[in-house]
TORROVO-747614 format. One record per residue: residue in three letters; z negated, x, y negated of N, C-alpha, C, O in turn. Coordinates in steps of 0.05 Angstrom, whole numbers, padded with zeros to 5 digits, always signed. Atoms other than C-alpha are relative to their C-alpha. Example, Ala and Ser with C-alpha at 12.3 -4.5 7.8 and 13.67 -1.06 7.14 Angstrom:
2
Ala+00000+00018+00024-00156+00246+00090+00000+00018-00024-00013+00039-00024;Ser+00001-00016+00024-00143+00273+00021-00014-00015-00022-00018-00005-00044;
END
This chain:
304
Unk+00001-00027+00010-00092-00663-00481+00018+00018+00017+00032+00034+00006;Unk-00009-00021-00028-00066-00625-00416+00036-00004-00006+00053+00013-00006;Unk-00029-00005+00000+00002-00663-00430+00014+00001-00031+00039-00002-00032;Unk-00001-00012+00021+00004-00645-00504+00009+00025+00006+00032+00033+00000;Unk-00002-00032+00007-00006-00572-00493+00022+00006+00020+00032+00027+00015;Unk-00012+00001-00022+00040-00582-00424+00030+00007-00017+00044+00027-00011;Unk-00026+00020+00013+00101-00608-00468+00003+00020-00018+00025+00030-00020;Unk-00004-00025+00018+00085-00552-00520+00008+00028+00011+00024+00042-00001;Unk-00008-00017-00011+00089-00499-00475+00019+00006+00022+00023+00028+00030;Unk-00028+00006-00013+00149-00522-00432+00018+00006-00023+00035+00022-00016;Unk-00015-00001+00026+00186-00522-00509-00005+00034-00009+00010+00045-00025;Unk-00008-00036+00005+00168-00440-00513-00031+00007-00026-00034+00027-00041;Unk+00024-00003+00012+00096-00455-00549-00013+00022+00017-00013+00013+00040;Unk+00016-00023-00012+00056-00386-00520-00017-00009-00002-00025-00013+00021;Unk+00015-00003+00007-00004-00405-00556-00009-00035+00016-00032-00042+00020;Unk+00000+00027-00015+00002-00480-00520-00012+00008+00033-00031-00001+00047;Unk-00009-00014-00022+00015-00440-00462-00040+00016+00013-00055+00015+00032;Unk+00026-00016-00005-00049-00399-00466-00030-00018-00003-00051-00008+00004;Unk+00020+00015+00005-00097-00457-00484-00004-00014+00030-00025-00021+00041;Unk+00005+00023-00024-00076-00498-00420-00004+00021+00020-00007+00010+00042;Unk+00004-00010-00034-00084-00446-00366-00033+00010-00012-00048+00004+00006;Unk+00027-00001+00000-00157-00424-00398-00016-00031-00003-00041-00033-00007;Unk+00020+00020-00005-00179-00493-00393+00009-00002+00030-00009-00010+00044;Unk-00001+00003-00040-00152-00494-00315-00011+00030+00003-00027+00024+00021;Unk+00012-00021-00011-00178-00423-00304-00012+00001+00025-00006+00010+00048;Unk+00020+00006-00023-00236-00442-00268+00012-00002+00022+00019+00014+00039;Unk-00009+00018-00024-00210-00492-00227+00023+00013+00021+00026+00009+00045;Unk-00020-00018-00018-00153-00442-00206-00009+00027+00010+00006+00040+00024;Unk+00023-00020-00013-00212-00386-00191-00008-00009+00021-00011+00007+00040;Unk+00018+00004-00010-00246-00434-00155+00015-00011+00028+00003-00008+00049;Unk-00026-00002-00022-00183-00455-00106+00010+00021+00017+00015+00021+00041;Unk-00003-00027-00013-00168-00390-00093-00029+00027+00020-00027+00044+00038;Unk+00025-00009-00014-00243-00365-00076-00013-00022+00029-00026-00019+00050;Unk+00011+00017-00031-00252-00425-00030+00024+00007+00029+00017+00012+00052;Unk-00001-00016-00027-00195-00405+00013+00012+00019+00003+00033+00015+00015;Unk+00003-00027+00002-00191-00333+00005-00024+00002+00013-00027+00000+00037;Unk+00021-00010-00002-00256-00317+00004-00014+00024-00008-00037+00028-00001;Unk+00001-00014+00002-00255-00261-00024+00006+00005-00042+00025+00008-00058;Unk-00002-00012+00038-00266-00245-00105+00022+00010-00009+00038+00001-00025;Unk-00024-00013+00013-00222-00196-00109+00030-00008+00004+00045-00009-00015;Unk-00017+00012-00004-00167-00220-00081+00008-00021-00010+00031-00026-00017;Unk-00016+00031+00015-00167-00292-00108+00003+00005-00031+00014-00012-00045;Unk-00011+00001+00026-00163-00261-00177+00028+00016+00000+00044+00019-00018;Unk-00036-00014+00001-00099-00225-00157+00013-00024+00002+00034-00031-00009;Unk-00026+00021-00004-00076-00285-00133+00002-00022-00023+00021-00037-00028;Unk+00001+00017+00033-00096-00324-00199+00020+00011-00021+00028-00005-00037;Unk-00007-00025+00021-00063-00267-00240+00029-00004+00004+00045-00004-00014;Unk-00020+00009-00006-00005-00282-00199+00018-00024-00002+00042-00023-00005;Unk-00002+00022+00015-00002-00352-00214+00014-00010-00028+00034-00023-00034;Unk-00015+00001+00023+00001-00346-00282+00018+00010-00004+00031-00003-00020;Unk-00040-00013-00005+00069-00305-00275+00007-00018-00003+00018-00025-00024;Unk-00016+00014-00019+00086-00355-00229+00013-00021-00024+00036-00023-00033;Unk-00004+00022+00019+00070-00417-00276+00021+00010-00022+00042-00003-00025;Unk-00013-00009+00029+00100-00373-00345+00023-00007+00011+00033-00026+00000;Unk-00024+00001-00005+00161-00369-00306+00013-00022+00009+00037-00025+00002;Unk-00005+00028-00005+00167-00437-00279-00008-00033-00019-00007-00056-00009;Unk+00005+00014+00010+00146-00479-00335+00022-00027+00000+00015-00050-00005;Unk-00015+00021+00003+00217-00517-00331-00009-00015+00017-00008-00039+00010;Unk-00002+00016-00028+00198-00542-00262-00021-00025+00001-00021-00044+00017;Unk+00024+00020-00008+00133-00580-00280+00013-00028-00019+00018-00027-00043;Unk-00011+00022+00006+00161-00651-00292-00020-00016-00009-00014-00027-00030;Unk+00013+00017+00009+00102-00690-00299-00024+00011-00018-00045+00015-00005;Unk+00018-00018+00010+00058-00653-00359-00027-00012+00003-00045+00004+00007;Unk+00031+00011-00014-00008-00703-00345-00002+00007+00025-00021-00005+00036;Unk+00012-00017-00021-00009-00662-00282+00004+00021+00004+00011+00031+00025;Unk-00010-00030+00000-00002-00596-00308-00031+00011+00015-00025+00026+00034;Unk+00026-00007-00009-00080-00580-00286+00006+00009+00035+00001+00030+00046;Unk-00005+00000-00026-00054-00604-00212+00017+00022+00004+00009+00043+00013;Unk-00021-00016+00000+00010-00572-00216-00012+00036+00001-00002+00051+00018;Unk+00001-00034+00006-00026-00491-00242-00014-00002+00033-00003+00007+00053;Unk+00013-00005-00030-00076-00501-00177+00021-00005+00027+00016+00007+00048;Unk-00014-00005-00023-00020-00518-00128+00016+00019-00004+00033+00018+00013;Unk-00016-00020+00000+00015-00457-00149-00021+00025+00009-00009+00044+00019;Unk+00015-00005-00010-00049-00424-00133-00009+00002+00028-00014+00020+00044;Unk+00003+00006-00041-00062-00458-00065+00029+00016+00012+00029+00028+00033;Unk-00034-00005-00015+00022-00440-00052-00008+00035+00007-00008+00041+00031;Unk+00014-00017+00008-00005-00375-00067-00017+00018+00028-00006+00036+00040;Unk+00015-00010-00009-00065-00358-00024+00008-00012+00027-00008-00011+00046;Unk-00010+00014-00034-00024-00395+00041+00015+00020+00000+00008+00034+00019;Unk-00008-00016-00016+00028-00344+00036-00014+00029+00005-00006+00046+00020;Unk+00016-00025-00008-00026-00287+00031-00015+00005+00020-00019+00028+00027;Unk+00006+00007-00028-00064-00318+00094+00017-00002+00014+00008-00010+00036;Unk-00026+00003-00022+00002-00321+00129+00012+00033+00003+00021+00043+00024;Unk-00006-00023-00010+00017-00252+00118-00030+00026-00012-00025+00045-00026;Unk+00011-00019+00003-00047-00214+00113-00009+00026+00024-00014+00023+00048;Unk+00006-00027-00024-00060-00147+00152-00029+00012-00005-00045+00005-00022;Unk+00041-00018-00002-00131-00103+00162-00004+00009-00027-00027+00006-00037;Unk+00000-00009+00028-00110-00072+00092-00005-00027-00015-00001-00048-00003;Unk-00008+00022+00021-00114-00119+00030+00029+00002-00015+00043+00020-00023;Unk-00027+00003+00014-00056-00142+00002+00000+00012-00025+00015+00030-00033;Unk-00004-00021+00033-00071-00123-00071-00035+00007-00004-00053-00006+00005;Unk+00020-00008+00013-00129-00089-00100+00005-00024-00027+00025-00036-00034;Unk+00005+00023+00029-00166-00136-00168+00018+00022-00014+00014+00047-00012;Unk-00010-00004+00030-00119-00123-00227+00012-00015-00008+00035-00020+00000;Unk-00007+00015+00028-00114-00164-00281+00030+00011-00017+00044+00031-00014;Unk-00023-00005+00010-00059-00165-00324-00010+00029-00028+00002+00048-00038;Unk+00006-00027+00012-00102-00121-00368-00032+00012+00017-00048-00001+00030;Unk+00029-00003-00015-00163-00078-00342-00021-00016-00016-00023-00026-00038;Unk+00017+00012+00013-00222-00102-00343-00019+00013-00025-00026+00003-00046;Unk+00010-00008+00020-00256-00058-00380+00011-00004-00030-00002+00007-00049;Unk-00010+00005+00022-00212-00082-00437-00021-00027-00007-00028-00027-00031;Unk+00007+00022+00004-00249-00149-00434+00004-00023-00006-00008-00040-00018;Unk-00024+00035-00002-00191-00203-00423+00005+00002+00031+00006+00021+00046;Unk-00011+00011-00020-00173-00241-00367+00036-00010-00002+00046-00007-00024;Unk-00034+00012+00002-00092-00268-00359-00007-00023-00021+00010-00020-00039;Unk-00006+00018+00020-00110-00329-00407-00012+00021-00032-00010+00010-00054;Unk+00007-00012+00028-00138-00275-00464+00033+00017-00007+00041+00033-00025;Unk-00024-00033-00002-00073-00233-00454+00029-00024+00001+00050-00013-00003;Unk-00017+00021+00009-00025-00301-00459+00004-00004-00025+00025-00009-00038;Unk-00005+00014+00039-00051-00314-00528+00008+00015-00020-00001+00013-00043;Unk-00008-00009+00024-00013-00270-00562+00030-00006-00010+00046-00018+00004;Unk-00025+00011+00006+00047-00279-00600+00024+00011+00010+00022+00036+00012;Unk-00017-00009-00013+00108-00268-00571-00001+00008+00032+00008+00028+00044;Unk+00001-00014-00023+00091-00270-00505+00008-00002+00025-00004+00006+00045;Unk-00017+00005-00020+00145-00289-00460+00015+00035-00011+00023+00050+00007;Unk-00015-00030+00002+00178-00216-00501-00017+00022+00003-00007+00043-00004;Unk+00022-00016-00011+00119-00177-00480+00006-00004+00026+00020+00014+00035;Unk+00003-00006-00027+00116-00194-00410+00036+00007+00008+00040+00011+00032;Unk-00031-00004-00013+00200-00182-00402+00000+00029-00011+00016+00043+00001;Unk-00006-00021+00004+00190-00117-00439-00015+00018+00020-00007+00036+00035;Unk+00028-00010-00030+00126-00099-00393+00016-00004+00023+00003+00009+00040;Unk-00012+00001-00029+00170-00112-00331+00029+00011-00002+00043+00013+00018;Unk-00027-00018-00001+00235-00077-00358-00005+00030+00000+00012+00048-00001;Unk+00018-00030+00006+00184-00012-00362+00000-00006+00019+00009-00027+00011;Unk+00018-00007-00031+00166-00013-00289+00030+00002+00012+00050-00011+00006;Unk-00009-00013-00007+00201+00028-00245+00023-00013+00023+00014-00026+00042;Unk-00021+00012-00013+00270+00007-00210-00009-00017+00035-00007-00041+00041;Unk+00011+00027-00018+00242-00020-00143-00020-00024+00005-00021-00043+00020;Unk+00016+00017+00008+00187-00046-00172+00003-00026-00015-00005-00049-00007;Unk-00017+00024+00010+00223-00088-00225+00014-00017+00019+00015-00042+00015;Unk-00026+00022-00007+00277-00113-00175-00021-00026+00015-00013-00048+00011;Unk+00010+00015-00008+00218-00151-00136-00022-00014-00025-00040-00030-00018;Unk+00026+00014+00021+00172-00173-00198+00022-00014-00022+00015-00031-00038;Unk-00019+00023+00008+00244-00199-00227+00004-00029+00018+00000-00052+00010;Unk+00009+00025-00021+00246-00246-00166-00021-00017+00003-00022-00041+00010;Unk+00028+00020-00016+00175-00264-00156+00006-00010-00033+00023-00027-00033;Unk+00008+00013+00032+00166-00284-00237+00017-00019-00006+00010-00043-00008;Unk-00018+00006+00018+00238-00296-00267+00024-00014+00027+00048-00007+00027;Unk-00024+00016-00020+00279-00339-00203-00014-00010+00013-00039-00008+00011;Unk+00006+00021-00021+00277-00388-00149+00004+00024+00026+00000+00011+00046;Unk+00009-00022-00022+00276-00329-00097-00018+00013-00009-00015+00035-00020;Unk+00023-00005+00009+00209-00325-00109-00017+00015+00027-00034+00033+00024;Unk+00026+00001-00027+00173-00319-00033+00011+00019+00009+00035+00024+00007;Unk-00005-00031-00005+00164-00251-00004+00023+00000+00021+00038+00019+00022;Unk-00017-00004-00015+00207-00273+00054+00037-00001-00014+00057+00009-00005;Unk-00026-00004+00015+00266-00288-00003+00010+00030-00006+00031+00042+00000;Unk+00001-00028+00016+00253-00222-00039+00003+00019+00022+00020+00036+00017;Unk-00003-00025-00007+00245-00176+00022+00030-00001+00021+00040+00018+00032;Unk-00031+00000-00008+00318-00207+00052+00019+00007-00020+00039+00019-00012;Unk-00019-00011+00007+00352-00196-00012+00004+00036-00012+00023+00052-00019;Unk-00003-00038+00010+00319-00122-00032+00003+00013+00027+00002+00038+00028;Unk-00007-00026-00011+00333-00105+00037-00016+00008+00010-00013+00016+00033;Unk+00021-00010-00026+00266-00085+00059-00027-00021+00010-00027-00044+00001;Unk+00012+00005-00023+00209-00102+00107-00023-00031-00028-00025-00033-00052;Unk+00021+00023+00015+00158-00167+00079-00027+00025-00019-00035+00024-00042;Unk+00027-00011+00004+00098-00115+00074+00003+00015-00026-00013+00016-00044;Unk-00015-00015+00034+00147-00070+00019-00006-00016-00012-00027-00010-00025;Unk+00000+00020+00023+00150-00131-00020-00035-00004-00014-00044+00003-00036;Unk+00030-00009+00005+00077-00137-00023-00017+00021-00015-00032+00018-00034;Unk+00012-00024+00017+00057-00068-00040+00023+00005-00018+00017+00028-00027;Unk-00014-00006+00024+00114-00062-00092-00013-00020-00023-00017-00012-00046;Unk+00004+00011+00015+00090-00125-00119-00029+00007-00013-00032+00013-00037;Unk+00014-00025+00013+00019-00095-00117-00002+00018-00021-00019+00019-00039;Unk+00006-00027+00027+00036-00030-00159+00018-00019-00027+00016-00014-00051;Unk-00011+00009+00034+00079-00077-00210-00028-00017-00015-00030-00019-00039;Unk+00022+00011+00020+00013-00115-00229-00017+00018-00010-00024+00011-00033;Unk+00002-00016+00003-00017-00058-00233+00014+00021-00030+00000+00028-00050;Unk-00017-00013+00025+00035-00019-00284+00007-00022-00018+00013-00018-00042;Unk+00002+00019+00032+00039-00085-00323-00022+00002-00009-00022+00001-00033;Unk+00017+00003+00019-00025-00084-00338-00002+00027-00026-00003+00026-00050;Unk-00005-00028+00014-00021-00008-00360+00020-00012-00030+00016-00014-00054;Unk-00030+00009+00022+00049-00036-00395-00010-00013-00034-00008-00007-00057;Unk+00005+00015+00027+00017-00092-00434-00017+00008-00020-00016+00001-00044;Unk+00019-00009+00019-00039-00054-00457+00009+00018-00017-00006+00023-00036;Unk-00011-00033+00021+00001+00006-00494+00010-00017-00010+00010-00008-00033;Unk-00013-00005+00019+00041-00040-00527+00004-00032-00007+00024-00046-00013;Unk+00002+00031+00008+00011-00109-00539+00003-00003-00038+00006-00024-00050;Unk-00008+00003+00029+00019-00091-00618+00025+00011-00005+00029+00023-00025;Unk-00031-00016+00006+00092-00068-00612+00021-00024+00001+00025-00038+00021;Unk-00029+00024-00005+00153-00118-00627+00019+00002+00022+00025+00024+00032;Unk-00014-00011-00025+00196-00134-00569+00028-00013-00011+00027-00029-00030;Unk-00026+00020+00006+00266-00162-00578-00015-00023+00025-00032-00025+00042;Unk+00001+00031-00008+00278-00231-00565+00007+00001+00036+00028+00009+00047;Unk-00002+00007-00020+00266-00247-00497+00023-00025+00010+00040-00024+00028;Unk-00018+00028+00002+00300-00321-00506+00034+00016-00009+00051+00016+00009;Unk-00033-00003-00003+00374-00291-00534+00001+00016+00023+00021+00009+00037;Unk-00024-00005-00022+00381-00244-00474+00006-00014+00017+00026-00012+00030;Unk-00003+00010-00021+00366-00290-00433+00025-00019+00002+00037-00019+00023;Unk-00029+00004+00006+00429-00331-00460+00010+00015-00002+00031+00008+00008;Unk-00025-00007-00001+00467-00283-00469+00010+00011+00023+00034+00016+00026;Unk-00001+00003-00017+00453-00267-00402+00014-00026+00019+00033-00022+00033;Unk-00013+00026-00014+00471-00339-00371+00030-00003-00012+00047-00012+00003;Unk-00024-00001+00011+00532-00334-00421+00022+00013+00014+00043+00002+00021;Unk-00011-00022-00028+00558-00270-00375+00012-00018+00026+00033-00021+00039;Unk+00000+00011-00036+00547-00306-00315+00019-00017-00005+00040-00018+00009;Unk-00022+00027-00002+00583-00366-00337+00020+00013+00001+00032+00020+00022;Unk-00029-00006+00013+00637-00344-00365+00018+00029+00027+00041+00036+00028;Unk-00016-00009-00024+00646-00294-00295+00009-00018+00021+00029-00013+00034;Unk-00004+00018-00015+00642-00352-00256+00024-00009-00002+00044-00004+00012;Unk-00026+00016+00009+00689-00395-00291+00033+00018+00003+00054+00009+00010;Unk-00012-00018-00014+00730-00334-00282+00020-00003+00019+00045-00006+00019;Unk-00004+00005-00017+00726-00338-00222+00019-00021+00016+00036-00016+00034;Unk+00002+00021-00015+00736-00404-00204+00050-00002-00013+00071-00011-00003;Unk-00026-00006+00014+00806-00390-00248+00019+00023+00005+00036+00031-00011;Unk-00021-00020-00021+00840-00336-00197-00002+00026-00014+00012+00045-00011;Unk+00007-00044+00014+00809-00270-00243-00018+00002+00007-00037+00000-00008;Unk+00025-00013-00005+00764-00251-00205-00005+00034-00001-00024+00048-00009;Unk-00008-00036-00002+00799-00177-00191-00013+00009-00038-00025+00027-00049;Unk+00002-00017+00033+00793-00169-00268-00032-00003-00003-00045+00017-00007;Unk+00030-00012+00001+00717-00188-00270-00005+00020+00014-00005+00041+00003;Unk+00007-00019-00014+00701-00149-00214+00001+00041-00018-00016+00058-00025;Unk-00009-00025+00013+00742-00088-00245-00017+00001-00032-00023+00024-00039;Unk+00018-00003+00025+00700-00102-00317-00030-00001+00000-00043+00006-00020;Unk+00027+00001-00004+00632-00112-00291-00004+00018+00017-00017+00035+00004;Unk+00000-00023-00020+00630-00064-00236+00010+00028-00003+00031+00031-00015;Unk-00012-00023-00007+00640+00007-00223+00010-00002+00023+00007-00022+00037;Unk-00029-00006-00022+00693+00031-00172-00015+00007+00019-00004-00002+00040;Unk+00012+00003-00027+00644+00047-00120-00031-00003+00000-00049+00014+00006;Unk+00013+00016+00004+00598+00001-00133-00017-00013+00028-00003-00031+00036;Unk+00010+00018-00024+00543-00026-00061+00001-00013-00003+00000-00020-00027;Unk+00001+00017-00001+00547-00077-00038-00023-00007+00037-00018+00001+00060;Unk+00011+00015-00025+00492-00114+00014+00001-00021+00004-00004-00033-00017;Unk+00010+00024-00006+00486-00172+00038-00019-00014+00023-00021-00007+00046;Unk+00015+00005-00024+00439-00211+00076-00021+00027+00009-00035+00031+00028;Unk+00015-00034-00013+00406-00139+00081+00010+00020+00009+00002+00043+00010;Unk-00022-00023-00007+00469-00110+00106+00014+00009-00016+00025-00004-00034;Unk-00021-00019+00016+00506-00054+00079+00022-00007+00009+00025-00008+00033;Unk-00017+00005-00011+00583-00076+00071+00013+00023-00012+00000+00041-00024;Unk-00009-00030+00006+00638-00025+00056+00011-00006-00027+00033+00000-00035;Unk-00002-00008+00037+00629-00036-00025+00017-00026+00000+00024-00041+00019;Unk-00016+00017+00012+00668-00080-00071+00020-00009+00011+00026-00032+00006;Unk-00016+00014-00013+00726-00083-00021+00004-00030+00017+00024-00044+00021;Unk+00016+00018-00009+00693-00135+00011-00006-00032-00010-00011-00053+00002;Unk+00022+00017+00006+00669-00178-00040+00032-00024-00014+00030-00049-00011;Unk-00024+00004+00006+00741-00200-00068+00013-00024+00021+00013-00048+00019;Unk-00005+00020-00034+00767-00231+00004-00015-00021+00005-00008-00044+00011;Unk+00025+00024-00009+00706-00266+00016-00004-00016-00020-00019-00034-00012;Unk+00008+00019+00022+00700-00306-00052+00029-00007-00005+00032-00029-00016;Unk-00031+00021-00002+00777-00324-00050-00003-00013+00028-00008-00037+00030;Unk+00005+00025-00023+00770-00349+00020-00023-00021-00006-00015-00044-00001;Unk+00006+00023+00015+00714-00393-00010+00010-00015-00012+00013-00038-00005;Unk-00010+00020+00025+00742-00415-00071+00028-00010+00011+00033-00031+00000;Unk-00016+00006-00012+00807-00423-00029-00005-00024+00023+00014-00034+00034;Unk+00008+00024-00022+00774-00476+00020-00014-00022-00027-00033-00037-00022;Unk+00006+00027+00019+00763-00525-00044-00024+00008-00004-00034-00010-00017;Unk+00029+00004+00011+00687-00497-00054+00002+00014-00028+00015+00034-00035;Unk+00003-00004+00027+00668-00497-00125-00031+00014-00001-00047+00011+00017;Unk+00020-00019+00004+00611-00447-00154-00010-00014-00027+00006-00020-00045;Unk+00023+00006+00032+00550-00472-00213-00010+00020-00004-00012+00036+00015;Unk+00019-00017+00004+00512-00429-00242-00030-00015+00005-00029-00039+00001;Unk+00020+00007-00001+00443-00445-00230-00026+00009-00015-00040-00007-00028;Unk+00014-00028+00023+00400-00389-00267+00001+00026-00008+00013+00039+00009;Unk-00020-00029-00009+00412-00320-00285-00033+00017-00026-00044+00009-00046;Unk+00026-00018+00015+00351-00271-00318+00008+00025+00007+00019+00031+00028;Unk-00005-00022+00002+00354-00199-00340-00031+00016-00010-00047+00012-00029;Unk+00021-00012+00013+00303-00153-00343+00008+00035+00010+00012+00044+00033;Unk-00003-00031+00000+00316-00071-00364+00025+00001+00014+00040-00016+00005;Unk-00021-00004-00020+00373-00050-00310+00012-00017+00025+00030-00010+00041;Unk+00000+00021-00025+00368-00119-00261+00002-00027-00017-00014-00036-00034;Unk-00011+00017+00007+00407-00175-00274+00001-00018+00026+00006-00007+00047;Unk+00005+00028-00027+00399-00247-00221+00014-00017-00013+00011-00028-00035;Unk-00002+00027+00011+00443-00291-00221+00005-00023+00027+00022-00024+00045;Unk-00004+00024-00028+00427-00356-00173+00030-00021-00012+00035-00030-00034;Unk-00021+00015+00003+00496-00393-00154+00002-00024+00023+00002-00018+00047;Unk-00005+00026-00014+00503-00465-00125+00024+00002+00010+00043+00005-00006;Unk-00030+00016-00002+00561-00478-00081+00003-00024+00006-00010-00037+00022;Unk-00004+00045-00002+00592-00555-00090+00017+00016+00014+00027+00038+00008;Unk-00013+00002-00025+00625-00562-00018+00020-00024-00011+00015-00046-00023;Unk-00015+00028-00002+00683-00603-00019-00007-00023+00018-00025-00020+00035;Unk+00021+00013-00012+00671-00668+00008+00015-00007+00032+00004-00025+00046;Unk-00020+00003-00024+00726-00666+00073-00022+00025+00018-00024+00021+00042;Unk+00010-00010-00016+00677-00606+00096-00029+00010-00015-00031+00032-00025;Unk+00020+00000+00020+00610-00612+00061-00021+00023+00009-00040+00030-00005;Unk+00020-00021-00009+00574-00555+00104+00014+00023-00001+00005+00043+00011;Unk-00015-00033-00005+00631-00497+00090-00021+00030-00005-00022+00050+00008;Unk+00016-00017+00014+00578-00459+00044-00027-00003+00010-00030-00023+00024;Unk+00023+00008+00005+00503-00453+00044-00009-00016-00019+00005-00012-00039;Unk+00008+00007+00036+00472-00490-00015-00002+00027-00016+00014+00024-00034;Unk+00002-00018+00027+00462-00433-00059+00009+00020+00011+00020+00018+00033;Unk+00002-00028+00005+00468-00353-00069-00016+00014-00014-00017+00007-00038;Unk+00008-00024+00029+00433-00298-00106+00012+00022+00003+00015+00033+00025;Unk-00013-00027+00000+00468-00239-00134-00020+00019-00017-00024+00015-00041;Unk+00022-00018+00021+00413-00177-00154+00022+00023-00015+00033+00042-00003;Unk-00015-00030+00009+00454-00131-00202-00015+00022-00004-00035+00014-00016;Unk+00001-00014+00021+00435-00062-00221+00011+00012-00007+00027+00025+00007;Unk-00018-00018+00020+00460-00030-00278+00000+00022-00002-00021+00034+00000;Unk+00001-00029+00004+00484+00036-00290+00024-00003-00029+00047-00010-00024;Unk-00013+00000+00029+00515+00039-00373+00015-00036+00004+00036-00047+00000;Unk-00006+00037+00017+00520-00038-00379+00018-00007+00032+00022-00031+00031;Unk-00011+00007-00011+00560-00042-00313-00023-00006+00032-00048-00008+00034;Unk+00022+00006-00026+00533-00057-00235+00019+00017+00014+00044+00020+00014;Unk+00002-00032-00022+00526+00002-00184-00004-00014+00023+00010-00009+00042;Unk+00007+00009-00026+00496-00040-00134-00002-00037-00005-00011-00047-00026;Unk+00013+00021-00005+00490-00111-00115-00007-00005+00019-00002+00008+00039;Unk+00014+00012-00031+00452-00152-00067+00001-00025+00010-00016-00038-00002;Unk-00008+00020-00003+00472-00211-00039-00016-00015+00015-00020-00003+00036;Unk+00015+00018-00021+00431-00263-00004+00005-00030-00005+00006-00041-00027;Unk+00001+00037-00004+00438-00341+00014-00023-00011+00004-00041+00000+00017;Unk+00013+00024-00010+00400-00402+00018+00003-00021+00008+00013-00038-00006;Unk+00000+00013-00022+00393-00442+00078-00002-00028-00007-00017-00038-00024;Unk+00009+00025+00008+00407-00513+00083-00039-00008+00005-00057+00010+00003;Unk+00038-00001-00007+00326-00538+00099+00016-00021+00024+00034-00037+00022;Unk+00008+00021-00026+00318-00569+00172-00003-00028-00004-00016-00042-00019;Unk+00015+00036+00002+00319-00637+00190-00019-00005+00011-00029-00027+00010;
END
């Protein structure tokens, strides 16, 4: 059954989607209250979960252990909230809707369309809020220490932004769980479409002309957390790449309201296979369809 509904809701089934995490519910309550300890909190961090899972459905490979799979996203969960908790709580209980509505995250799944509900509910929430609840949900710079290197600020921001965005989604979803959303699925192609097709670009000596069509003229640029001196910058440094034989993939790219991510692989040539990091993320936001700011961050080879 588990890898029925698993297999349906990896394929963009919602209602698949919403059957298999209220039969794990419990079990992902009951993970989170053993080491938490704490009620309120392990339903934030449940609440969180299901994001997590919506957003990572490609990743679960084996669907007869989708049960295992929602609770270790759970446990992943309540380790990094014991790793960084302070005297305050991390989040106050909120559900994706209040409670006084009388749903939990698997009542508030089962409706239709609801991968374009939750992208419309998080293109509503307020510019610093979105840029970290685009990360934690919709990319592989998911962990607060990813998110608070590439927005730039401190771990604890990341936290209480992420905080008030569960918070204003719930608000979100509730005003407008009977309202049509556009298609979540075409932007998101036509999003990766973008990306490609800058890349390739790229990798084809126009970069000056993307730059100059996607960008405004004085356009931030950070990286790593540092402020550099704008677009001048960014030009030099991706021809000396692509000039040392490294090639660029796309990896994933999601848009939500004014914030556009796109994660990029670099293939190392194989004469110097450590020139690059493994990856990049680029956070856009938009100002009239173009990017005002980006934010640049890498990922680390992993230790031996």
């Amino acid at each position: 059954m588990d890898a029925e509904l698993a297999r349906a809701a990896r394929s963009g089934d919602d209602g698949a989607f919403a059957v298999l995490i209220q039969q794990h519910l419990a079990g992902m309550r009951a993970v989170a209250i053993a080491l938490l300890g704490y009620v309120d909190e392990a339903e934030d961090v449940v609440q969180d979960a299901v994001l997590v899972a919506l957003r990572s459905l490609p990743q679960l490979r084996d669907p007869e252990a989708a049960g295992a799979w929602l609770r270790s996203i759970v446990r992943n969960n309540c380790r990094m909230l014991l790793r960084s908790r302070r005297a305050v709580p991390v989040a106050e209980p909120a559900l994706l809707m209040p409670a006084a509505d009388g749903l939990d995250p698997a009542a508030v799944l089962d409706r239709a369309a609801t991968r374009d509900w939750v992208h419309h509910a998080v293109a509503a929430l307020p510019e610093p809020v979105r840029d970290v609840a685009v990360l934690r949900y919709f990319s592989d710079y998911s962990s607060y220490r990813q998110i608070a290197e590439l927005c730039a600020v401190p771990e604890h921001t990341v936290r209480s932004r992420l905080r008030d965005g569960r918070r204003a989604l719930g608000r979100v979803l509730r005003d407008t769980a009977a309202v049509a959303h556009a298609d979540s699925g075409a932007m998101a192609t036509a999003t990766r479409h973008e990306a490609e097709a800058a890349i390739q670009a790229g990798l084809h000596g126009d970069l000056r002309r993307v730059i100059g069509d996607r960008f405004h003229p004085d356009a931030r640029v950070t990286m790593a957390g540092l402020s550099t001196g704008g677009m001048s910058v960014l030009v030099p440094m991706m021809d000396d790449t692509l000039g040392a034989g490294v090639s660029l993939r796309l990896v994933h790219a999601a848009a939500s309201g004014g914030v556009v991510l796109w994660e990029i692989e670099f293939l190392n040539p194989a004469h110097d296979p450590q020139h690059c990091p493994p990856a990049m993320a680029w956070l856009h936001t938009l100002r009239q369809g173009r990017t005002e700011r980006l934010r640049v961050a890498y990922r680390p080879a992993p230790l031996d």
